[in-house]
Backbone bond lengths (Angstrom), bond angles and torsions (degrees), N, CA, C in turn:
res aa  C-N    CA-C-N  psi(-1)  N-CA   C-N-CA  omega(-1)  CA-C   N-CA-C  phi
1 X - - - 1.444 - - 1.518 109.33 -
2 X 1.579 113.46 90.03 1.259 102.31 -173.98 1.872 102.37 -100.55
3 X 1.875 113.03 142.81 1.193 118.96 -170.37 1.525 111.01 67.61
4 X 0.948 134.52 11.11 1.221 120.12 166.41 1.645 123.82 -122.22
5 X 1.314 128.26 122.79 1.261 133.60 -154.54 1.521 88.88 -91.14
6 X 1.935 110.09 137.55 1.166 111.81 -176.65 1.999 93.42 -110.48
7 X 0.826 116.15 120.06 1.787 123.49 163.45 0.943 129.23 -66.62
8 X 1.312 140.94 98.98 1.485 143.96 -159.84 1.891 93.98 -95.22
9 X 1.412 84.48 136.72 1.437 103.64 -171.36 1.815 106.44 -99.64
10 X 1.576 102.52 108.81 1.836 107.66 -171.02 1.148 98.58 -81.31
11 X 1.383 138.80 173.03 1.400 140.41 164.32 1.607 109.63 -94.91
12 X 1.118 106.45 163.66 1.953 114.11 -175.05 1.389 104.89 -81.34
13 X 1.762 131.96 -4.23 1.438 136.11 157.72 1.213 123.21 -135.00
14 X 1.499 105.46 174.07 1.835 105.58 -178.49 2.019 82.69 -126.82
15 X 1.677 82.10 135.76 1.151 111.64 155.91 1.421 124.05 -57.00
16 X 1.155 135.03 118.02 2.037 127.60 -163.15 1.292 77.76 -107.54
17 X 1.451 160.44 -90.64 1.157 169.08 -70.69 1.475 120.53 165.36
18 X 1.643 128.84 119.10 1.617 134.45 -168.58 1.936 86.16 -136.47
19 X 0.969 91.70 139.16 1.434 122.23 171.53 1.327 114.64 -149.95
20 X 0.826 109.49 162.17 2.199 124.73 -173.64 1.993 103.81 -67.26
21 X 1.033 96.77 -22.62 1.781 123.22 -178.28 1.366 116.44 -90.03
22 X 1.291 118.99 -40.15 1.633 121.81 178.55 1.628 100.52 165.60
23 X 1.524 110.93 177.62 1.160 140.44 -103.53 1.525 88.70 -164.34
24 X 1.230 119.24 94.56 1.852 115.35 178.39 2.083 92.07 -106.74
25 X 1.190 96.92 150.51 1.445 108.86 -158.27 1.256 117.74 -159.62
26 X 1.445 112.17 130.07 1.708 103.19 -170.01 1.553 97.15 -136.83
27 X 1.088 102.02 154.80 1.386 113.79 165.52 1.462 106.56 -140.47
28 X 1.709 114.30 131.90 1.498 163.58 169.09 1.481 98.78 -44.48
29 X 1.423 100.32 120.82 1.376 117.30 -174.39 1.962 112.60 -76.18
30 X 1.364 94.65 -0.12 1.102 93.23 177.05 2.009 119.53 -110.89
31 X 1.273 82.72 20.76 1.907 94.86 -179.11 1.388 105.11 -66.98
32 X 1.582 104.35 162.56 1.140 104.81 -174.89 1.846 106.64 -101.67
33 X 0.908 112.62 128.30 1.609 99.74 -167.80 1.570 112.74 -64.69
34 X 1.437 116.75 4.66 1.370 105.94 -173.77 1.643 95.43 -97.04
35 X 1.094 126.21 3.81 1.727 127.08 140.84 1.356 144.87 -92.24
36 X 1.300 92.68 12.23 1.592 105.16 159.82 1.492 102.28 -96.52
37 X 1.390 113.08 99.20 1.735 118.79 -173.54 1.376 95.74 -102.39
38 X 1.492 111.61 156.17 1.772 111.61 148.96 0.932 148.05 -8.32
39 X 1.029 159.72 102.83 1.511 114.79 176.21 1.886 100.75 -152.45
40 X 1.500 101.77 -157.34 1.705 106.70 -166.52 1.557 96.45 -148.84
41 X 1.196 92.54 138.01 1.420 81.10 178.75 2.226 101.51 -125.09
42 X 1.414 106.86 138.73 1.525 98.43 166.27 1.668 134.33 -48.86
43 X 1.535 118.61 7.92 1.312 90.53 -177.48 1.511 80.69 -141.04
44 X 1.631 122.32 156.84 1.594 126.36 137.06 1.425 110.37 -25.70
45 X 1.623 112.49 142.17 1.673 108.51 169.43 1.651 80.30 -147.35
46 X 1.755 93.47 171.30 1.382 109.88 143.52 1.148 101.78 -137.72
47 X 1.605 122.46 138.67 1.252 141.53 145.28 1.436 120.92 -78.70
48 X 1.355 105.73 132.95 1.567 129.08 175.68 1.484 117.91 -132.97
49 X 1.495 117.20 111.12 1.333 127.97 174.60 1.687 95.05 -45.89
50 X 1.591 86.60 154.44 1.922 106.08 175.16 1.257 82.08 -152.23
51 X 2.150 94.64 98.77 1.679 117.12 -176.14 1.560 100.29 107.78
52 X 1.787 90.41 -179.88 1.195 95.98 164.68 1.459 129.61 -131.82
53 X 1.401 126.20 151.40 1.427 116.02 -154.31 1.760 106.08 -136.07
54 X 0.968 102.79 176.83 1.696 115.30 161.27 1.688 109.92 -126.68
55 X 1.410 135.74 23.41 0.587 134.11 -161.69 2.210 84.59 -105.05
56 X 1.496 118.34 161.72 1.527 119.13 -177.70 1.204 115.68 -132.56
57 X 1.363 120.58 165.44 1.269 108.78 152.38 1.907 117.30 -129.32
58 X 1.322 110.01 162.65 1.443 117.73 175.32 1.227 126.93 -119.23
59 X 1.282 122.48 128.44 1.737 130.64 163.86 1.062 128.23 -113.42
60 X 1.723 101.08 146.34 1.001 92.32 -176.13 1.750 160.72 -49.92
61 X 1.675 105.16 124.87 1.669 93.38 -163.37 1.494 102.29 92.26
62 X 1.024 128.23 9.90 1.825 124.42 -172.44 1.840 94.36 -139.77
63 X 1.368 94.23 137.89 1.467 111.18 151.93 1.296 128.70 -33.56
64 X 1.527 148.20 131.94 1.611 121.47 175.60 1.294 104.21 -72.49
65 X 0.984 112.30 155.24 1.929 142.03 -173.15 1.350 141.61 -113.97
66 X 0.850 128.37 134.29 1.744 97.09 -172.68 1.601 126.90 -75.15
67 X 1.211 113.19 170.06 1.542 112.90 -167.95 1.714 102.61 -117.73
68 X 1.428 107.82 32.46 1.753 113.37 -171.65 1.879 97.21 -109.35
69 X 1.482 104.96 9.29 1.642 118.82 -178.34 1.592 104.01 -126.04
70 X 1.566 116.37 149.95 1.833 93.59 160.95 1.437 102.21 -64.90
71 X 1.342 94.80 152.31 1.571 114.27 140.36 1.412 137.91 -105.80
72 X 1.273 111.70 131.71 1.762 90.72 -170.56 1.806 96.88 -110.01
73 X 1.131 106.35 143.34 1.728 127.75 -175.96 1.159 110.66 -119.85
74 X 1.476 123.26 110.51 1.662 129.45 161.04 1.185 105.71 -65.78
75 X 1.568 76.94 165.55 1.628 96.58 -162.19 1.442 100.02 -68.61
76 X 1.377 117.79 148.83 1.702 124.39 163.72 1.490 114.30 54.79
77 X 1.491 106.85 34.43 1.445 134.29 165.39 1.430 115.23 -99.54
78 X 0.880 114.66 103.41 1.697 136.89 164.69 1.371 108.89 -38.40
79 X 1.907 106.72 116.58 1.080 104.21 -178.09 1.782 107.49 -174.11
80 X 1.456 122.99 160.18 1.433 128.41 -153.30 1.249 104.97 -156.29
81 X 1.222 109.50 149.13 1.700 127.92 -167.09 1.668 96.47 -103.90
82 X 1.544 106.99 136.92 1.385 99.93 -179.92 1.310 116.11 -115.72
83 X 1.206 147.69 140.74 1.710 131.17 -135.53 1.392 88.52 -95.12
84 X 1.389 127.44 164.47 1.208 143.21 140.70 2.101 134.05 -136.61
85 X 0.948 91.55 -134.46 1.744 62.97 179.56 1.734 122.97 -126.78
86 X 0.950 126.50 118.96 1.576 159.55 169.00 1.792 102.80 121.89
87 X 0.695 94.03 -139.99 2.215 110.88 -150.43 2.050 72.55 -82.16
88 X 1.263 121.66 170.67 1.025 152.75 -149.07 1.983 115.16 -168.26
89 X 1.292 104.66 97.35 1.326 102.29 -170.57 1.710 111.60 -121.80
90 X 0.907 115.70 140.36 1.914 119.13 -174.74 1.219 108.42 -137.80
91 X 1.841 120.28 135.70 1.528 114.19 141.03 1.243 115.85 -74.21
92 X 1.340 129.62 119.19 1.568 138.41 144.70 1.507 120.91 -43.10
93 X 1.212 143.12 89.80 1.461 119.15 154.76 1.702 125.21 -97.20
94 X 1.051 89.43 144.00 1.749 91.62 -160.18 1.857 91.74 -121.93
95 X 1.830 78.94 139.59 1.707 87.43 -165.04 1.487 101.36 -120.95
């Protein structure tokens, strides 16, 4: 690829901890919320706050919700994190 700048695409969190079981995950109170996009992911999960937050999440066709409950997300269900305020931390379990 000559002259052409390739853009590596970062994610809106860092993974702290992956195990075969789940997925602990935070996202930086200083994100910009216009990178918390849509998205789908391949497997069933449930997310569970670790703490408590005002930060939400939304699915598709649904109101946003809070993230101070699990949520459980099918698979290849459309869905987005909605920012709120300081660092933002979750167990992932993926089924």
């Amino acid at each position: 690829m000559i002259g052409k700048s390739v853009k590596k695409v970062s994610k809106p969190y860092t993974d702290i901890e992956i195990t075969d079981k789940y997925i602990i995950r935070e996202f930086n109170e200083n994100i910009d919320p216009i990178e918390l996009l849509w998205h789908r992911d391949n497997e069933d999960r449930t997310v569970e706050i670790l703490g408590e937050t005002n930060w939400g999440v939304q699915l598709d066709n649904e109101l946003p919700t809070s993230l101070n409950q699990p949520i459980f997300i099918k698979r290849h269900q459309w869905h987005r994190v909605i920012k709120g305020d300081g660092n933002l931390k979750l167990k992932i379990y993926k089924q």
